[in-house]
C-alpha positions in Angstrom: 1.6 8.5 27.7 3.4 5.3 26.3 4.0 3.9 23.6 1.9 1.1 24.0 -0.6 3.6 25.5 -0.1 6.0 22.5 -1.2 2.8 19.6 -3.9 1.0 22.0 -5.6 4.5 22.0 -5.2 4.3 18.2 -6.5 1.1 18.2 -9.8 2.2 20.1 -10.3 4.9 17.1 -10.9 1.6 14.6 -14.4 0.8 16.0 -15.2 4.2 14.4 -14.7 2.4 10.8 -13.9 4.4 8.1 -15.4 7.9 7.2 -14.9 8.2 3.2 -15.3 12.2 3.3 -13.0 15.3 3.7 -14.7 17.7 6.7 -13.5 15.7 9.7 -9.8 15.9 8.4 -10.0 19.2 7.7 -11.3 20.0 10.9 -9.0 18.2 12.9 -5.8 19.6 10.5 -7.5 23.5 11.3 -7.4 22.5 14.7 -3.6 21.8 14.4 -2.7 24.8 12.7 -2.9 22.8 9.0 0.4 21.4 9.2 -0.3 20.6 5.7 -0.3 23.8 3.9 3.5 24.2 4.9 4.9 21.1 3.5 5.5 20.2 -0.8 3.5 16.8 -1.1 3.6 13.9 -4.3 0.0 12.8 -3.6 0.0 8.7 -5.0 -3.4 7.1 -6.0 -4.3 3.8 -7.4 -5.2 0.0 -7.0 -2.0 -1.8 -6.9 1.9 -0.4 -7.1 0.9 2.3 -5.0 3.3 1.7 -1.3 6.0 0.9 -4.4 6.1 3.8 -6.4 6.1 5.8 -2.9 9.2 4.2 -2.3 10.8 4.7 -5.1 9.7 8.3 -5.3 11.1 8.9 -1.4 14.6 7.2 -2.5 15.0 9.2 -5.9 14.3 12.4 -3.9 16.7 11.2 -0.6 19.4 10.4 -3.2 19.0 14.1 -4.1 19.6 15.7 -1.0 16.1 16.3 0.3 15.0 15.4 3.3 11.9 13.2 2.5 8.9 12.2 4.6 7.1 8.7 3.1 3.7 7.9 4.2 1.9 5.2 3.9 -0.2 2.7 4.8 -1.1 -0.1 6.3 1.8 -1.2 7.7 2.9 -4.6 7.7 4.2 -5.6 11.4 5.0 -1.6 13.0 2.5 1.3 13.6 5.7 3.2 12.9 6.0 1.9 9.3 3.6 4.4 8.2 5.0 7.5 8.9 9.1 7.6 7.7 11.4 10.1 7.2 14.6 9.8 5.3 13.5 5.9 5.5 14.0 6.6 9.4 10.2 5.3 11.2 8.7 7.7 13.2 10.3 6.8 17.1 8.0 5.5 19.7 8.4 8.6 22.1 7.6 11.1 18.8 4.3 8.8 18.5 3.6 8.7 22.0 4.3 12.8 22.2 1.9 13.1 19.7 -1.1 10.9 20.1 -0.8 12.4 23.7 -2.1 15.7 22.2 -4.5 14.7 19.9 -6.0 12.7 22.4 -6.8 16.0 24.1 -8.0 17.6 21.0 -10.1 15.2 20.8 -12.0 15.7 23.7 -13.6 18.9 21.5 -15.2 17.0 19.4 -18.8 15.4 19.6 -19.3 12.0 19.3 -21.1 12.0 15.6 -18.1 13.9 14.4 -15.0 12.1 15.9 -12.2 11.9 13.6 -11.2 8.1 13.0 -8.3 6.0 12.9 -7.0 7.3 9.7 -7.7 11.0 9.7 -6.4 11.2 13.4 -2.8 9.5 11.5 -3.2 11.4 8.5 -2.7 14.8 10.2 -0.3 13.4 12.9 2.1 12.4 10.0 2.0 15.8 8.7 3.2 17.5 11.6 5.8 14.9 12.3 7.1 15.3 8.5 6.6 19.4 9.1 8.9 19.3 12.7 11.6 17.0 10.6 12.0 19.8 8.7 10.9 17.9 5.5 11.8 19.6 2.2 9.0 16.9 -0.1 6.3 14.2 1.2 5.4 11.0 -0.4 1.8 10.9 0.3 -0.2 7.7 -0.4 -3.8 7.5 -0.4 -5.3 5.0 2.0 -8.6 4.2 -0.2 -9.7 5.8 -3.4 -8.5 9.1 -3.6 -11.7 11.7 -3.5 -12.8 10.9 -0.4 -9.7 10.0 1.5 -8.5 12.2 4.1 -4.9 12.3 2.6 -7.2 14.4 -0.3 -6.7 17.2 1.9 -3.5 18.5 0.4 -2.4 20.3 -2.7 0.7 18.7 -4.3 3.0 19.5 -6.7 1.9 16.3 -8.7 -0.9 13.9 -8.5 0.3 10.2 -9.4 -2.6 7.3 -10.4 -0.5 4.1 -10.9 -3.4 2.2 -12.1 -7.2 1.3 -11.7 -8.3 -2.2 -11.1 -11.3 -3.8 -8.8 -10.5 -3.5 -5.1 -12.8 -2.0 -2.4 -15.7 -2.4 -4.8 -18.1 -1.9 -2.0 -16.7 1.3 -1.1 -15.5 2.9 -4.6 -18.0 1.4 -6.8 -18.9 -1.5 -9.0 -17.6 -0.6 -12.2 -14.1 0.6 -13.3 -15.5 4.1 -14.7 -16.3 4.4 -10.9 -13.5 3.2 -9.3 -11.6 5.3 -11.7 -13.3 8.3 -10.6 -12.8 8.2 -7.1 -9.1 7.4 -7.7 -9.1 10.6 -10.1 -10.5 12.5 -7.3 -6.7 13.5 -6.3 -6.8 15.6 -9.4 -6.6 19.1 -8.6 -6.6 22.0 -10.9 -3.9 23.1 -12.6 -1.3 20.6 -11.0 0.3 18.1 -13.5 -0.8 14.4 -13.0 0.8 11.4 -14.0 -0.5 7.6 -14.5 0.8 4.2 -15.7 -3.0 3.1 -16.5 -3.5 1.3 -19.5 -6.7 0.1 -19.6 -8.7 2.5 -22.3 -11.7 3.2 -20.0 -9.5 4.0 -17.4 -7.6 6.6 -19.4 -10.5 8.2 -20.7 -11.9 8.7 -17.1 -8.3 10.5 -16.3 -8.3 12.0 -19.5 -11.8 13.7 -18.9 -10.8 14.8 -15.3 -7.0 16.2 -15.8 -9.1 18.4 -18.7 -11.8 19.5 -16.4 -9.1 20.4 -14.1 -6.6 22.0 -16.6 -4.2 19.4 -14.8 -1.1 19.0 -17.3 -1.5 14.7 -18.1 1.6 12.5 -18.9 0.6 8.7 -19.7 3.5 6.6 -19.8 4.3 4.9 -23.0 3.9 1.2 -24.0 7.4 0.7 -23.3 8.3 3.0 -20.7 9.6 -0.3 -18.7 12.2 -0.3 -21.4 13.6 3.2 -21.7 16.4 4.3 -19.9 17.9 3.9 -16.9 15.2 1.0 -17.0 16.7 -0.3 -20.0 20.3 -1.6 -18.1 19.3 -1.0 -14.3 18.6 -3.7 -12.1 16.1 -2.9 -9.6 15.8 -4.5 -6.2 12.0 -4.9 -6.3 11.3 -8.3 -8.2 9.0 -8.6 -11.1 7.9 -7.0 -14.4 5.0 -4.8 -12.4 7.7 -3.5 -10.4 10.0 -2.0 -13.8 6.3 -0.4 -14.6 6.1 1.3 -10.8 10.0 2.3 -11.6 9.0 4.1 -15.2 6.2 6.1 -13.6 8.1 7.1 -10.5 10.9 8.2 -13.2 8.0 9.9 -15.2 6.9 11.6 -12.2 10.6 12.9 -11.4 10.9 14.3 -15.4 7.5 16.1 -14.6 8.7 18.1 -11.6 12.6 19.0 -13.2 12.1 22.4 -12.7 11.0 22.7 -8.8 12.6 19.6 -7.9 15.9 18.8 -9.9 17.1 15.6 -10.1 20.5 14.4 -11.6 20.8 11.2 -13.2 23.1 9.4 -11.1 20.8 10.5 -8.4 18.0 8.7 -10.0 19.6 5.2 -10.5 21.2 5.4 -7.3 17.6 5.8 -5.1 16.3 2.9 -7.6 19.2 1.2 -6.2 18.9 2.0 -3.0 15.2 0.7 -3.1 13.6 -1.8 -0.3 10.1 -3.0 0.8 9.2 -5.6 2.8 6.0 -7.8 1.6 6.9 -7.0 -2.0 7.9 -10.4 -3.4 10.5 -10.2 -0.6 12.4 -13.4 -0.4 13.0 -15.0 3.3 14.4 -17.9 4.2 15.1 -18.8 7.8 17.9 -21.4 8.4 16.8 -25.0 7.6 13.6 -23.9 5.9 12.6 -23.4 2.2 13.0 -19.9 0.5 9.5 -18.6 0.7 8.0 -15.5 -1.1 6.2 -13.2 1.5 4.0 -11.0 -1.3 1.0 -8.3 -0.3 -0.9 -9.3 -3.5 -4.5 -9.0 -2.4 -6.5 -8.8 -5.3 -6.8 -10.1 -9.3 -4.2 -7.5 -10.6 -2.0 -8.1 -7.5 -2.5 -11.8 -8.2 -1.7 -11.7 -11.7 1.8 -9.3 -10.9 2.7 -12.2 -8.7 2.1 -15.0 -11.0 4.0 -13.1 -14.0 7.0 -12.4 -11.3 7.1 -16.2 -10.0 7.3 -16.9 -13.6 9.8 -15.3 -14.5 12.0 -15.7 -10.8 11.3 -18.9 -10.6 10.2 -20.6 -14.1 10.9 -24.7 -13.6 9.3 -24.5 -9.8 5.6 -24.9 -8.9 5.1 -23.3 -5.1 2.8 -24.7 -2.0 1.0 -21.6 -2.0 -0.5 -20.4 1.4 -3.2 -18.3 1.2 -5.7 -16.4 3.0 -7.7 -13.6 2.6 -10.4 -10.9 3.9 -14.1 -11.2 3.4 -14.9 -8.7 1.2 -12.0 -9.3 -1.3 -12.5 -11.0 -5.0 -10.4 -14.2 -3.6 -12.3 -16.6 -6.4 -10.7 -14.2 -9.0 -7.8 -13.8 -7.1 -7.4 -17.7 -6.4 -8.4 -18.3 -10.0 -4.9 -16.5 -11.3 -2.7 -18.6 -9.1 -3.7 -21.8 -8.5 -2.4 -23.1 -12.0 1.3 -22.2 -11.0 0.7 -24.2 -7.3 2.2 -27.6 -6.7 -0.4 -28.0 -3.8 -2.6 -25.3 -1.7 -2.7 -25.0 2.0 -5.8 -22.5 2.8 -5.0 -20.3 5.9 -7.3 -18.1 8.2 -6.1 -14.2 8.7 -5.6 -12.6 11.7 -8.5 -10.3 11.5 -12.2 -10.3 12.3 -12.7 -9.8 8.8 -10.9 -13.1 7.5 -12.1 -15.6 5.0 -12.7 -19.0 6.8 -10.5 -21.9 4.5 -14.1 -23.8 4.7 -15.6 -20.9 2.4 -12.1 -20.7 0.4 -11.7 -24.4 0.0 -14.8 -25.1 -2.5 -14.0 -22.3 -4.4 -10.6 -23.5 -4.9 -11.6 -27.1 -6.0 -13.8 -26.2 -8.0 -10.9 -23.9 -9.9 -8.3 -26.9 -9.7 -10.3 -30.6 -9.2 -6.7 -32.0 -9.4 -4.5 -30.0 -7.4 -3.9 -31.1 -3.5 -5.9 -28.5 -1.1 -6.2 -28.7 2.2 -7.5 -26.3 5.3 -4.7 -25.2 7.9 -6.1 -24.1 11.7 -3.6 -21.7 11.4 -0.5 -20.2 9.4 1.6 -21.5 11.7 0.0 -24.9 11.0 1.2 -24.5 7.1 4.5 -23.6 7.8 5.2 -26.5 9.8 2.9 -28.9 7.1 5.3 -27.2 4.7 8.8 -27.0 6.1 10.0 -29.3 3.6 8.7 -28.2 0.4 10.8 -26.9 -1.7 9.6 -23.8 -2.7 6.5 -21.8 -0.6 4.3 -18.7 -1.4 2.3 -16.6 1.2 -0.1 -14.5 -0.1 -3.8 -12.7 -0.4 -3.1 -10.2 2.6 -0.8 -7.7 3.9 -2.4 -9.0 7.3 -0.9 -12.8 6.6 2.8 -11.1 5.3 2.8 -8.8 8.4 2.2 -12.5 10.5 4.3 -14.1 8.6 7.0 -12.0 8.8 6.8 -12.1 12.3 7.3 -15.9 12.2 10.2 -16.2 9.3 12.0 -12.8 9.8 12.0 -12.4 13.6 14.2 -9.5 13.1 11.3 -7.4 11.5 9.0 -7.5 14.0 10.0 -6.4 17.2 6.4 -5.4 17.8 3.6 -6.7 16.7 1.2 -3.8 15.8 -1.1 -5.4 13.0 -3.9 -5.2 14.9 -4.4 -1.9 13.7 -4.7 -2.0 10.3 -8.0 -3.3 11.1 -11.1 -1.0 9.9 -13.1 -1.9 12.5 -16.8 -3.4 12.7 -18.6 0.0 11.9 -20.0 0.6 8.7 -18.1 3.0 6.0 -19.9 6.1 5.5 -19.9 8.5 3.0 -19.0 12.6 3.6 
């Protein structure tokens, strides 16, 4: 099997959907010899700041002298993305090795209880991390937390950077419910630590750590401002990001005694720190600096606009934006648009995109005054916008990982976005 072979099989397990339960992961992992159950694990839940504090997390612990295995997901432009260790993706043969042998495993299964997409990765990233020899494992959740297949594993700590409205259709319609699914990675006994703030939100966590007997450390209201925080710069832009730092650094105090970490070790991973689609700055020769960010939904919207505020104060954007179907993009437009100069409205590359003909009267009715306009294509607004002196591309990871393609050429070297896709069957609950 190829490489290409190895993902387009991948990409045939998306028409499954997504399978919000635990039994086909475990299965699959039994069936593996639960490659899991060897390896030390920081399991990382929540609505925004999650793929952030993961990276943090992995470059504190490689600064330290472990060998660190980061998963996460999706990926922006790379299948290999996902599944990192010691910031090293995943190579093409390992994935190709791999996927070979699951696709003969399989075969065992019937058809009602194929694993999908995301269990089949889940447990291939833990055997990859357990043959690297990995001494710790960032572990993000994909969605939620109690039902995701990455629930599978014990940790040393459970991690909830925060709860907002995302997936609403999948985790619930309220925040007490969303919070609860995302408090599902609780597990008993094992210390947990959250940035939340919001008071319902606590008292969810608070009510789970105690069922549990899970030791809880909530950060403080000015945890963004302790040290190292206090005289570090960090590489991530943005106030959100300092929060995402101080819970990382929270995380790290909580596990001093199986994990050790000096000092200098901690500031120099915070250093050391980069993610691409995180406010990342891009600016190809002769065109405008333009902010590729993976904001996606109100809270993300509202980090972005308090970081463009502060990075760039005196500037208002062309924002670009698109965004999927079943995302809150009237909220999330409704936080941005008073920073634009203008709006160009872009369709995403996935069946699920918003058309810019349902965004557009959303967005004029939000800002009668401001300049929006439909683009056929992103690569249509780039080219409307090569002039301006300031752009914004936002509302998707699926519209950073394309545009990333177009403005930083040297990131995508493959073009694997395709498979973030959830695919047309309906989610189901195990």
């Amino acid at each position: 099997m190829t490489y290409r072979e190895a993902t387009e099989f991948l990409y045939e397990l998306r028409w499954l959907g997504v399978k919000l339960g635990l039994e086909h992961t475990r299965e699959l992992a039994a069936r593996r010899g639960n490659p899991h159950e060897a390896l030390r694990f920081i399991h990382v839940a929540g609505t925004n700041g999650k793929g952030s504090t993961c990276t943090m997390l992995a470059g504190i612990y490689r600064a330290a002298g472990l060998r660190v295995g980061l998963f996460t997901s999706p990926h922006l432009v790379s299948f290999r993305e996902r599944i990192q260790v010691n910031g090293r993706p995943i190579a093409e043969a390992e994935v190709a090795a791999r996927v070979a042998e699951f696709r003969e495993v399989l075969r065992g299964f019937s058809p009602d209880r194929m694993p999908t997409f995301f269990e089949v990765v889940t447990v291939l990233a833990a055997e990859h991390f357990l043959a690297q020899g990995c001494d710790l494992v960032i572990w993000e959740t994909g969605m939620g937390g109690r039902l995701d297949s990455t629930n599978v594993v014990t940790p040393l700590a459970s991690v909830i950077t925060n709860v907002q409205f995302d997936h609403q259709q999948w985790l619930g319609h309220t925040l007490p419910e969303i919070a609860a699914e995302k408090a599902g990675i609780i597990k008993p006994g094992i210390p947990v630590v959250t940035a939340a703030r919001d008071p319902v939100v606590l008292g969810v966590i608070r009510a789970v750590a105690h069922h549990q007997e899970a030791p809880l450390t909530e950060l403080p209201v000015d945890a963004e401002n302790q040290p190292p925080l206090d005289h570090l710069e960090l590489p991530l832009q943005g106030r959100h990001q300092r929060l995402n730092a101080a819970l990382a650094l929270a995380t790290v105090e909580v596990l001093q005694k199986v994990l050790p970490v000096a000092p200098d070790a901690v500031v120099e991973g915070l250093r050391s720190v980069s993610l691409a689609g995180r406010f990342q700055i891009v600016q190809p020769a002769g065109a405008p600096p333009t902010v590729l960010d993976g904001a996606h939904n109100p809270g993300g919207a509202m980090a972005l606009r308090l970081a463009l505020e502060e990075r760039f104060p005196e500037q208002r954007p062309t924002l670009i934006l698109g965004a999927l179907q079943e995302k809150d993009w009237p909220a999330f437009c409704e936080a941005l648009l008073p920073l634009a100069n203008r709006v160009l409205l872009v369709p995403v590359a996935s069946t699920r995109s918003a058309k810019p003909t349902d965004l557009l009267p959303v967005c004029r009715r939000l800002a009668p005054a401001l300049a929006i306009s439909e683009c056929a294509s992103l690569a249509e607004a780039l080219e409307q916008s090569a002039t301006d002196s300031l752009r914004v591309i936002a509302g998707s990871l699926y519209l950073v990982g394309e545009a990333l393609t177009r403005l930083a050429p040297d990131n995508a070297l493959l073009d694997e976005r395709v498979l973030n896709e959830k695919g047309p069957a309906d989610v189901s609950r195990g």
